[in-house]
C-alpha positions in Angstrom: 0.0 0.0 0.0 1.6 3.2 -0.6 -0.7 5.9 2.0 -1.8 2.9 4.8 -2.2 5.7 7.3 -4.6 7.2 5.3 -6.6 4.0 4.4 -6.4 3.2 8.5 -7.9 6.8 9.1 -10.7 6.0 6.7 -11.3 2.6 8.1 -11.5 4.2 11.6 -14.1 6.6 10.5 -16.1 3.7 8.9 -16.1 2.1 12.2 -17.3 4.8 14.2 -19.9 6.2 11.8 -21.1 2.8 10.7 -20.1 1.5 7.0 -18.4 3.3 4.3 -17.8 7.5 5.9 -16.3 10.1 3.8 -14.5 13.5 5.7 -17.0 15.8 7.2 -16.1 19.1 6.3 -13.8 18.8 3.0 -15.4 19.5 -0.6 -18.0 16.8 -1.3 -21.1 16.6 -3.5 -24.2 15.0 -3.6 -22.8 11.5 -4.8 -19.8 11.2 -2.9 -17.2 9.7 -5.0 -14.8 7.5 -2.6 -11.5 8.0 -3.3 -9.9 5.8 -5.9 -7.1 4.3 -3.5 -9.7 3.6 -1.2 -12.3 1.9 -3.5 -9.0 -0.3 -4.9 -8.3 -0.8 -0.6 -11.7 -2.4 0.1 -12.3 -3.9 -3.5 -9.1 -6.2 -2.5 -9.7 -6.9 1.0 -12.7 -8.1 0.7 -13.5 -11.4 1.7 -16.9 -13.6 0.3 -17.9 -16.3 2.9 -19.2 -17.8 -0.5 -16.5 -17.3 -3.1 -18.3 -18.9 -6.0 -21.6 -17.9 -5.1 -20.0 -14.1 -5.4 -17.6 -15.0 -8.1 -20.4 -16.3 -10.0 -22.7 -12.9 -9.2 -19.9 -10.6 -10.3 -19.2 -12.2 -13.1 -23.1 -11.3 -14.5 -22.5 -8.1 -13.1 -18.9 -7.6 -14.8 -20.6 -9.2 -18.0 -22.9 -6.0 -18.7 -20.1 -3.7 -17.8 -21.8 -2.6 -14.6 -24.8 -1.5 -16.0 -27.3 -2.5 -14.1 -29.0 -2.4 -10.8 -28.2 -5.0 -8.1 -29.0 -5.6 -4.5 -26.5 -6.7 -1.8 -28.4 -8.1 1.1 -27.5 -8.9 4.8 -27.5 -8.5 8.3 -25.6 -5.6 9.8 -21.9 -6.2 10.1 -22.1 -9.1 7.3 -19.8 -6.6 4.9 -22.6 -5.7 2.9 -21.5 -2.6 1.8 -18.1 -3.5 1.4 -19.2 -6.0 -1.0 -21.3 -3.1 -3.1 -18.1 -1.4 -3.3 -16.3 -4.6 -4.5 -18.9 -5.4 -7.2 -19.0 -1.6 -9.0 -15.5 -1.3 -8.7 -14.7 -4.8 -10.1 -16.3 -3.5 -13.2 -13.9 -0.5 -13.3 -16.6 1.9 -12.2 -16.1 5.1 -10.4 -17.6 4.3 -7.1 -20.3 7.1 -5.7 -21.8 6.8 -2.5 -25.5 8.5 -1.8 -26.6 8.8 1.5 -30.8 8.8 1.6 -32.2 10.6 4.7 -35.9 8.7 5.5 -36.8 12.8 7.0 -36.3 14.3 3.2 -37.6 14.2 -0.2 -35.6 11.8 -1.6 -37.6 10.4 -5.0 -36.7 14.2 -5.9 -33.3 14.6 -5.2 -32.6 11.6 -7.0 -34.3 12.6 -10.0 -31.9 15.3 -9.9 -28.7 13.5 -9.4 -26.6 14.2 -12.6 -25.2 10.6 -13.9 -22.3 10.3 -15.2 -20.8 7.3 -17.7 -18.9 5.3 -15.9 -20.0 5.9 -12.1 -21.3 3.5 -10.4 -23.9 4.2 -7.4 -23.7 3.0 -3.9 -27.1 3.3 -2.4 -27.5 2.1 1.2 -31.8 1.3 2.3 -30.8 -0.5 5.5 -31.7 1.8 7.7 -35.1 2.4 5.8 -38.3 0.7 6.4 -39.7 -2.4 4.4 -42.4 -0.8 4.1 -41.3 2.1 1.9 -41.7 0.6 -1.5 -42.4 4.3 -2.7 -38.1 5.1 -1.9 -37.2 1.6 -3.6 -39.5 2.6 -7.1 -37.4 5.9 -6.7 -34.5 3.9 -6.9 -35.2 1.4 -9.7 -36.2 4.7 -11.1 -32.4 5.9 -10.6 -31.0 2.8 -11.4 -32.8 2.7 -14.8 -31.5 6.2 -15.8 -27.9 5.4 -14.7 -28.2 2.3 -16.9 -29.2 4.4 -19.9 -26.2 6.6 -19.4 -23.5 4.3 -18.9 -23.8 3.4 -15.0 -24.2 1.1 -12.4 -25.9 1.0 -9.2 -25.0 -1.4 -6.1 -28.3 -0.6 -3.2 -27.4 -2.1 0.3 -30.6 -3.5 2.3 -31.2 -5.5 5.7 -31.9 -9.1 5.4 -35.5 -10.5 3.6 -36.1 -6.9 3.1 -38.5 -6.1 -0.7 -37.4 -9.3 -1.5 -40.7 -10.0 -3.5 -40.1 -6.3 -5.1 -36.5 -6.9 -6.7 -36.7 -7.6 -10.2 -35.1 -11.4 -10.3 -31.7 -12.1 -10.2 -30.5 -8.7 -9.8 -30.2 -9.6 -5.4 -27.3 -11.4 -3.8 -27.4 -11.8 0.1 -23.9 -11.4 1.5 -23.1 -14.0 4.6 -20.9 -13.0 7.1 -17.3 -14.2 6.4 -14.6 -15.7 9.1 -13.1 -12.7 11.0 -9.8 -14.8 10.6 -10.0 -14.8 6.7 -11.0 -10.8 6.9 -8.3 -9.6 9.0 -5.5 -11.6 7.4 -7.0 -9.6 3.6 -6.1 -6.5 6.0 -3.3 -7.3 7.4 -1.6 -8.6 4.0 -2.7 -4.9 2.5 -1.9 -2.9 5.3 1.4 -4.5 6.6 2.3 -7.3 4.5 1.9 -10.9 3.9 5.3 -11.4 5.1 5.0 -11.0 8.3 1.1 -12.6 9.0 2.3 -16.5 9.5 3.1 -15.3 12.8 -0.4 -13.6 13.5 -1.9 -16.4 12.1 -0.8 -18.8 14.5 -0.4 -16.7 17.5 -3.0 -18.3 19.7 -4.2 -15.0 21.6 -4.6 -13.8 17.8 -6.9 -17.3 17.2 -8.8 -16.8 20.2 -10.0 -13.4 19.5 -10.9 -13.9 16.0 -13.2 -16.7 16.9 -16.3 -14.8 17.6 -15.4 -11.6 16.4 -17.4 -9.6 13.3 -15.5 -8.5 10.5 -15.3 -5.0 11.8 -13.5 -6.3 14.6 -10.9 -8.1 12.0 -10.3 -4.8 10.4 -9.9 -3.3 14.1 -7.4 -5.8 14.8 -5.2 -5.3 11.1 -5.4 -1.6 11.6 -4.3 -1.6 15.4 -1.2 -4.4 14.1 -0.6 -1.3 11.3 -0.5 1.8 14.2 1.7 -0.6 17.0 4.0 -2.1 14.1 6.6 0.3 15.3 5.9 0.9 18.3 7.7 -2.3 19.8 10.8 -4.9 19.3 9.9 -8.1 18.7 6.9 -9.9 17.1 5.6 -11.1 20.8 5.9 -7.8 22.2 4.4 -6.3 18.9 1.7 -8.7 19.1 1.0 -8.0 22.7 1.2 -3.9 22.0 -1.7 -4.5 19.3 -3.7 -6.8 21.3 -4.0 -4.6 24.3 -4.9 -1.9 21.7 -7.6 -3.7 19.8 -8.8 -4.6 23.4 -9.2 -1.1 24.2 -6.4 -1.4 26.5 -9.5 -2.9 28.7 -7.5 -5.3 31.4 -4.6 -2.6 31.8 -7.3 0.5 32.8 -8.4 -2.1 34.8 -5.8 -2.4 36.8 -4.5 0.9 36.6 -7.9 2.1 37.9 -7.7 -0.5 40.9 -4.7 0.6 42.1 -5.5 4.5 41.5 -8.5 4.2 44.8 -9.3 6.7 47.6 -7.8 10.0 48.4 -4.6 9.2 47.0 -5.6 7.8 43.6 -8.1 10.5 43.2 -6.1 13.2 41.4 -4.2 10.9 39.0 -7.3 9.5 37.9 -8.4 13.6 37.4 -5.2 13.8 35.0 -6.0 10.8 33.4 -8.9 11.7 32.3 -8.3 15.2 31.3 -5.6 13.8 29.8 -7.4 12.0 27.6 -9.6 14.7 26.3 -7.6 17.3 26.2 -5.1 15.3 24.0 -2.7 16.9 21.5 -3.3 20.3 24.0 -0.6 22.4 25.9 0.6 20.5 28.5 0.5 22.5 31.2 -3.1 24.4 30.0 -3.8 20.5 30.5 -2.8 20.2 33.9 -4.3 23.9 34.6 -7.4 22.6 33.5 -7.3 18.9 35.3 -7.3 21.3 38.7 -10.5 22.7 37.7 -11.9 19.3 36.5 -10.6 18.0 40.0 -12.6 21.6 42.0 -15.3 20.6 40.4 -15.4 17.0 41.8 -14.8 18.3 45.4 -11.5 17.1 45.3 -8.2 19.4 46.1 -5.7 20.1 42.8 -2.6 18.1 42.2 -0.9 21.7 41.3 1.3 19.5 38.8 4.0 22.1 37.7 2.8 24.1 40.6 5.2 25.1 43.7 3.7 21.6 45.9 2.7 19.3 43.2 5.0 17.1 41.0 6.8 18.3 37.9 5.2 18.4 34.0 7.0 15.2 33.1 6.8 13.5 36.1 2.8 13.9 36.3 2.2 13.0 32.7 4.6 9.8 33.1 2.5 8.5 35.9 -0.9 8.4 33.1 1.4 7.6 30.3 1.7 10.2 28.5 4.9 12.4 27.4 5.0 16.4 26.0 6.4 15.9 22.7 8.5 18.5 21.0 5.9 21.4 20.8 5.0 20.8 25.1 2.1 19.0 24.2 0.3 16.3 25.8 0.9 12.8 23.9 0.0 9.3 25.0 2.8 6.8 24.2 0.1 3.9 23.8 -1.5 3.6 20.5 -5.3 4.8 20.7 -4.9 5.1 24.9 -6.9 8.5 24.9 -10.3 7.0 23.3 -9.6 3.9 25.6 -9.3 5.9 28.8 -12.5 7.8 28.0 -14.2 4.7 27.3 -13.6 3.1 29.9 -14.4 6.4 32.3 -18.2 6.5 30.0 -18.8 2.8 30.5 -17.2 2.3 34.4 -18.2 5.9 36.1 -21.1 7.3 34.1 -22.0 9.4 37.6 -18.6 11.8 36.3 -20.6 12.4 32.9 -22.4 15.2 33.7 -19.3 16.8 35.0 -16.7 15.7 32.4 -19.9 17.5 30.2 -19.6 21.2 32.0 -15.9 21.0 32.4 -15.9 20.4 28.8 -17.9 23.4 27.9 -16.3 25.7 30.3 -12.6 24.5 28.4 -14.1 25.6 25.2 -15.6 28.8 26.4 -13.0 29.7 28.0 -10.3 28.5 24.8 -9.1 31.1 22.6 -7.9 28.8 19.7 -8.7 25.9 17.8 -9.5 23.5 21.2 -13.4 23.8 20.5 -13.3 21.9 17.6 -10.6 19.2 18.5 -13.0 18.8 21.9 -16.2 18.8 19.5 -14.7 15.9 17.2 -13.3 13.9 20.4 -17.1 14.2 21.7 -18.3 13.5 18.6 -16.4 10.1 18.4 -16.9 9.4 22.1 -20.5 8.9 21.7 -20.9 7.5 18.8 -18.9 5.0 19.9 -20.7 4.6 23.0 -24.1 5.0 21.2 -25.2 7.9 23.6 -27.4 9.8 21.2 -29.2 11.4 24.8 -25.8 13.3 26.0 -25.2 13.9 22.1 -28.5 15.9 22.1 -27.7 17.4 25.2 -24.3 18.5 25.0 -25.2 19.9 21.6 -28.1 22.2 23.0 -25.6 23.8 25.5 -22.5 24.6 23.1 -25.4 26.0 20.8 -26.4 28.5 23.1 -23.7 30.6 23.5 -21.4 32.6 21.0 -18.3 31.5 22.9 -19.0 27.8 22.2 -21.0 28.3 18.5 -17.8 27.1 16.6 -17.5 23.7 18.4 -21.4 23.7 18.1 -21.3 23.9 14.5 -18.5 21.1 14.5 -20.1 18.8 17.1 -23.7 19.0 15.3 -22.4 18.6 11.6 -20.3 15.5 13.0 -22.7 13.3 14.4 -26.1 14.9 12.1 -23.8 13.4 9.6 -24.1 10.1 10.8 -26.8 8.5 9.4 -28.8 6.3 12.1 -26.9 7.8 15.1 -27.1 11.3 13.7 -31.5 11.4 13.9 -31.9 12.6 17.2 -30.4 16.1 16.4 -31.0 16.2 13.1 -34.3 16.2 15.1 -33.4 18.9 17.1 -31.7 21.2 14.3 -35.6 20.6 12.6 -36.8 21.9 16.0 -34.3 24.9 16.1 -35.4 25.5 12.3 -38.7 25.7 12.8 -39.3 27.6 16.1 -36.3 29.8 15.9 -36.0 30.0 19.9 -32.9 32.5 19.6 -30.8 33.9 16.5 -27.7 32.5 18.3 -29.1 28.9 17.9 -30.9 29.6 14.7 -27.2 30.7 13.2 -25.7 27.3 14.5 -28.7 25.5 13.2 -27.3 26.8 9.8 -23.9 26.3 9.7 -24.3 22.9 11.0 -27.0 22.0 7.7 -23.9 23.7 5.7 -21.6 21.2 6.9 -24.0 17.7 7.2 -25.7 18.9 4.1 -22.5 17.7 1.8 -23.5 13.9 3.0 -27.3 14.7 3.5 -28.3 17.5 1.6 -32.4 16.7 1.2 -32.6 16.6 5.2 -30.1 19.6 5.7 -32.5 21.7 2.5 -35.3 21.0 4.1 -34.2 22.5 7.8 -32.6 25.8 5.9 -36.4 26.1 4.3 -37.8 27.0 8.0 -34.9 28.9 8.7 -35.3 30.9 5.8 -38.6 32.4 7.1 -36.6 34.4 9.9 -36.7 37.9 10.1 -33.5 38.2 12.0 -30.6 39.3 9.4 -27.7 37.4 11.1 -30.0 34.2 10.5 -30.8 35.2 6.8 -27.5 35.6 6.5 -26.1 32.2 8.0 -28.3 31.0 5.7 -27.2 32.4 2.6 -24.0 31.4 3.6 -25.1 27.7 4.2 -26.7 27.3 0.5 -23.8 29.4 -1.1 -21.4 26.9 0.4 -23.7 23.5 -0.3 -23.9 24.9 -3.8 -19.9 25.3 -4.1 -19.9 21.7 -3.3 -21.1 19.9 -5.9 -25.0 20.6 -5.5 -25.6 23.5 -7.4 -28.4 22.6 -9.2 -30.1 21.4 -6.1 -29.8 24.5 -4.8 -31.5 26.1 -7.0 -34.4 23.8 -7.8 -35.1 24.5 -3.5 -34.8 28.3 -4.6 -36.8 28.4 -7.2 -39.1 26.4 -4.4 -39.2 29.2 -2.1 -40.1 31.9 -4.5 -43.4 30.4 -4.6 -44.0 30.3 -1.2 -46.5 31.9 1.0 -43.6 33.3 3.1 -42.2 36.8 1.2 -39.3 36.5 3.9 -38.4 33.1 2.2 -39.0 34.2 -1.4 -37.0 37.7 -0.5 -34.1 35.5 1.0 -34.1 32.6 -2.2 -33.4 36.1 -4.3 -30.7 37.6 -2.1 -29.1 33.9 -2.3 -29.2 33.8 -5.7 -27.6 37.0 -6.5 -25.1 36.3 -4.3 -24.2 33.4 -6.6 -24.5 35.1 -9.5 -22.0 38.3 -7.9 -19.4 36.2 -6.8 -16.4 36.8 -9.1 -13.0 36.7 -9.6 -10.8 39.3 -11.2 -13.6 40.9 -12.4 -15.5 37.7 -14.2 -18.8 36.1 -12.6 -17.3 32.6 -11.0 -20.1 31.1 -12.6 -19.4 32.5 -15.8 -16.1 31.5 -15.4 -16.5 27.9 -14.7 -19.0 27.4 -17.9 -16.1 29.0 -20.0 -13.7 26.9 -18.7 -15.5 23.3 -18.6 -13.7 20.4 -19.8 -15.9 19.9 -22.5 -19.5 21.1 -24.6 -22.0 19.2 -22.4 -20.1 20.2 -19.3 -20.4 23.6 -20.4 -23.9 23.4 -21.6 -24.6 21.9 -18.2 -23.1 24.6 -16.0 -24.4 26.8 -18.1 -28.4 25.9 -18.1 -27.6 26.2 -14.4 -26.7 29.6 -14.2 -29.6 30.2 -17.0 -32.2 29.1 -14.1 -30.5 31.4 -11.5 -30.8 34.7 -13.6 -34.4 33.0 -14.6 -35.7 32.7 -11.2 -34.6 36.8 -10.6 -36.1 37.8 -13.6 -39.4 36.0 -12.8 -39.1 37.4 -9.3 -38.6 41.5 -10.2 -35.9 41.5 -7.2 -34.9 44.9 -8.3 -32.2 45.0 -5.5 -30.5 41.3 -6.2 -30.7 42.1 -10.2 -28.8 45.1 -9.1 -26.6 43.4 -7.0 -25.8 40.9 -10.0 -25.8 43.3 -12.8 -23.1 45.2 -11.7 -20.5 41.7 -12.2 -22.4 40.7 -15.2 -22.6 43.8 -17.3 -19.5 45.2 -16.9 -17.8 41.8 -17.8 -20.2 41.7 -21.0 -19.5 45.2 -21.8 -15.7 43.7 -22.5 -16.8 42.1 -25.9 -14.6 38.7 -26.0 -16.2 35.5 -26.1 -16.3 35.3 -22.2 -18.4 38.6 -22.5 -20.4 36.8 -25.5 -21.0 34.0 -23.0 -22.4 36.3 -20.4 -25.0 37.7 -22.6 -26.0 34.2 -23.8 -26.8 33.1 -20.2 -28.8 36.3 -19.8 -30.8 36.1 -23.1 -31.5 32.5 -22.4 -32.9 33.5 -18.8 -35.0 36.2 -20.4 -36.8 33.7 -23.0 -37.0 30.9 -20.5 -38.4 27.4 -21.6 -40.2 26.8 -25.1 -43.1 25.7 -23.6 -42.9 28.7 -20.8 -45.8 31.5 -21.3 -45.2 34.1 -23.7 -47.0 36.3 -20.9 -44.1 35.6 -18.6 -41.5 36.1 -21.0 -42.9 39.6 -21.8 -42.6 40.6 -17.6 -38.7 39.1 -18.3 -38.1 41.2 -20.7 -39.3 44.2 -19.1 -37.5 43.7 -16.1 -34.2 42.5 -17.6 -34.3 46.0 -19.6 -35.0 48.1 -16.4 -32.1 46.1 -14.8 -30.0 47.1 -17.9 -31.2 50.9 -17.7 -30.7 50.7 -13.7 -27.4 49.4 -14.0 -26.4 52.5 -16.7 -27.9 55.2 -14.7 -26.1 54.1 -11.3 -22.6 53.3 -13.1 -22.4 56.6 -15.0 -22.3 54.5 -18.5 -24.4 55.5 -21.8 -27.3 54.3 -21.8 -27.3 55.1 -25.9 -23.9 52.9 -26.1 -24.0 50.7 -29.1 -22.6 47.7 -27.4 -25.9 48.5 -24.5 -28.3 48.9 -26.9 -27.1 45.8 -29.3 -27.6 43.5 -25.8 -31.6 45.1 -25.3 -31.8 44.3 -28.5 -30.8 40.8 -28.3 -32.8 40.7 -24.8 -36.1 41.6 -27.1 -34.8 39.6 -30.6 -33.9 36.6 -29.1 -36.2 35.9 -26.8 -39.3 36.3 -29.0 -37.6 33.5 -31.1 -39.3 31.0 -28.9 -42.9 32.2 -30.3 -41.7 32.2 -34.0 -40.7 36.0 -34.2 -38.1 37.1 -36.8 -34.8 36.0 -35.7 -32.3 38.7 -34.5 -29.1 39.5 -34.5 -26.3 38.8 -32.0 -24.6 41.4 -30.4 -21.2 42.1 -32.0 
């Protein structure tokens, strides 16, 4: 393998997020393509408990290049999805994942998916009902039109479920393999066959692969990966990634035992703060294990204080070292997310606490600590399946401006996580619609921004309510929200919710899809529209044409609207960059026109209002940049506006401008 550390950072996030998880936070899109060294990673290491059976399935599959529709069926933790992966990409398909949220309109966004030629679709149902036939026509639905255009689609479902409803032979049900035969695929790609005869006959090795899920086999390869160097000796390096993959359970046992009463008290403090306050200052760390320890009732250790021990020799006796920067580094592979384990499951009276010393840390913080403390939460809990303090601990960073950052991260985290994640995408619906403060309404915002990359119908749906606020920091969030979903690969969706709200009953939410999409359409660079830019510079015609149409529908929906302030607010990019007269500028009138004349089955009667309204803009923009109004160039466009657009109802074709 040439990155394993990234593969093992990938594999971690699939085990805490359940299945196949993609980075929160980095550009994504609707269909989230999973990276091509991945997809090769998991196509390889994947193990069939029924090797013909499969071989015989994917070779059908394979046969029609991938284009098709099939069905991988299983219990949870069989490698159902794994084996979806394996199938597309064994028919050299790019492998997209789509995340379906049960709360959204999903037979719509799918209809809007763009498919592309060789893509294939990774759909996963089995978190959805068996009774909702309506999603799976949707999907043979999508299936058929990814066929059509030169795609596959792989859709992951529990066990028995639609099984009458799947068009025959198109469903294979995928049987749990031996966690033996899955972690020594792993091991061979992440460390090596050369070195796994040892593994395979260690007997501790044997004895905890023998009732063990694959996840667990995976657990085991990556911990052998992170501990490879950590020891001399393939006992000792066996041992190391044992404990590890054990969640170093038997050693905090001990350590814990002999760490009792008044004496053991503030070690276990440091520990623990330790442990969440990883990868922080060293001494802010023991600063803050004193308050952690006040708050218990318990006197500080005043580590690196006048009567307490020194910095190293308190962060030796919990295992941990300040590496070169002074911070705080555990010397056991993975020790910080056992110690806090171990503290959730063994003292769950400290939660509450460990909870308000958390959020005071943040408050108090005046760098990047809220959003390493919101992702170590984040992981917590979903590891320890505690959705209730999720909810909880989210409602209290949202509250306050001082904690709104690690709100934002904590929410998009775990509302990205599809079964874990319902409760507050529950709440952020709740937040959305009753608006109980701007300072939570904001928060509600950015966190659809970020979630909405791997769930945009649910996170859509939530910036609708929000939309109807008055308040113009919330408006604003907003705008920001669908400005930055629509930068990430979901323009077009976007838009179709736009176009949405300027039909709705709410003016506030018509007022603010305008304002949106003019700030779209104004966004530039060196003087050219980005929009505009990126149709000129598509990597081929249909491309173009594609982004293109998009923008069409933007400047469409303004036009159709009257929003004399965001046709403003656009002209004065667009016109000045036509008023240039190149080809880009050439472009930038075609878009304009196009909007202006609309569909050919649109109403003349509505193309009329367009055209009124895109010559006031053009007259507005003059009058307020000091430019002749009697210009050639600004008359030839009007022209064009008028011309062109009649063309749709059989007038007299017009010129061009030029």
């Amino acid at each position: 393998m040439e990155n394993p550390g990234f593969i093992s950072t990938l594999l971690q996030a699939g085990a805490i997020y359940g299945g196949i998880h993609l980075y929160m936070g980095e550009p994504g899109a609707e269909a989230q393509r999973v990276p091509p060294e991945y997809q090769e990673y998991l196509r390889r290491a994947f193990v069939p408990a029924e090797p013909e059976k499969f071989a015989d399935f994917r070779s059908r599959f394979r046969g029609e290049a991938g284009r098709r529709t099939v069905f991988l069926l299983g219990e949870p933790g069989s490698g159902r999805t794994v084996a979806a992966v394996a199938l597309l990409a064994s028919a050299g398909l790019r492998v997209h994942r789509l995340v379906l949220d049960p709360e959204g309109r999903e037979g719509r966004r799918l209809k809007g998916i763009r498919i592309d030629a060789g893509d294939g679709y990774l759909i996963d149902l089995s978190g959805h009902g068996t009774a909702d036939l309506g999603l799976l026509h949707d999907v043979l639905e999508f299936g058929a039109r990814a066929r059509s255009a030169g795609a596959g689609t792989a859709v992951v479902l529990g066990p028995g479920r639609h099984g009458a409803e799947l068009p025959p032979g198109s469903d294979f049900t995928v049987v749990r393999p031996p966690a033996m035969d899955v972690f020594a695929a792993h091991f061979r790609l992440l460390v090596g066959g050369e070195r796994l005869s040892a593994w395979l006959a260690n007997g501790e090795v044997r004895g905890a692969m023998a009732e063990a899920l694959p996840a667990d086999a995976v657990r085991l390869a990556r911990m052998a990966l992170e501990t490879s160097g950590a020891e001399a000796g393939q006992e000792k390096w066996i041992d190391a990634a044992l404990h590890a993959f054990r969640n170093w359970r038997q050693e905090l046992e001990d350590w814990f035992g002999n760490k009792q009463g008044e004496d053991g008290a503030w070690p276990r403090v440091l520990l623990i703060a330790g442990a969440l306050l990883s990868g922080r200052d060293a001494v802010e760390v023991l600063v803050s294990a004193d308050r952690l320890a006040g708050m218990l009732g318990l006197p500080p250790g005043d580590a690196g204080g006048l009567v307490g021990p020194g910095v190293d020799e308190a962060l030796k006796s919990i295992g941990a070292v300040r590496d070169g920067s002074g911070r705080l580094r555990f010397q056991k592979v993975e020790y910080d997310s056992a110690v806090l384990d171990y503290v959730w499951q063994e003292h769950p009276r400290l939660r509450d606490r460990l909870v308000e010393w958390s959020i005071r840390s943040i408050a108090e913080s005046s760098d990047g600590h809220g959003r390493e403390a919101a992702e170590r939460w984040a992981d917590l809990l979903m590891r320890n399946g505690d959705d209730e303090t999720a909810n909880n601990l989210f409602n209290a960073l949202s509250r306050t401006t001082q904690t709104s950052a690690a709100a934002t991260r904590f929410g998009a985290l775990v509302a990205s996580a599809p079964d874990f994640g319902k409760r507050i995408r529950r709440r952020v619906y709740d937040i959305a619609q009753r608006r109980p403060t701007i300072q939570q309404s904001t928060v509600a915002a950015r966190v659809c921004a970020e979630y909405g990359k791997v769930i945009p119908s649910s996170a859509l749906l939530r910036l609708r309510w929000l939309a109807a606020s008055e308040a113009e920091a919330v408006r604003r969030s907003v705008i920001d929200a669908l400005e930055e979903l629509a930068r990430s690969g979901m323009r077009e969706e976007v838009i179709d919710e736009l176009e949405d709200w300027t039909e709705s009953e709410s003016g506030s939410r018509a007022s603010l899809a305008c304002e949106t999409l003019a700030a779209m359409l104004s966004r530039a660079e060196d003087g050219t529209p980005a929009l505009l830019m990126e149709t000129c510079a598509a990597s081929d015609e249909a491309e173009g044409w594609r982004l293109g149409q998009e923008t069409v529908r933007a400047w469409k929906v303004l036009f159709d609207q009257a929003c004399k302030a965001s046709l403003a607010k656009a002209a004065d990019v667009w016109l000045p960059r036509y008023l240039r007269r190149d080809d880009v500028g050439n472009v930038a009138a075609t878009i304009m026109v196009s909007a202006v004349a609309g569909a050919p089955d649109g109403s003349e009667e509505s193309m009329n209002r367009r055209i009124v309204t895109a010559n006031r803009m053009v007259y507005q923009w003059c009058d307020e940049a000091g430019q002749d109004d009697h210009d050639m160039d600004v008359v030839s466009l009007q022209r064009w506006i008028h011309g062109a657009a009649h063309q749709v109802f059989g007038d007299p074709e017009s010129e061009r401008p030029g």
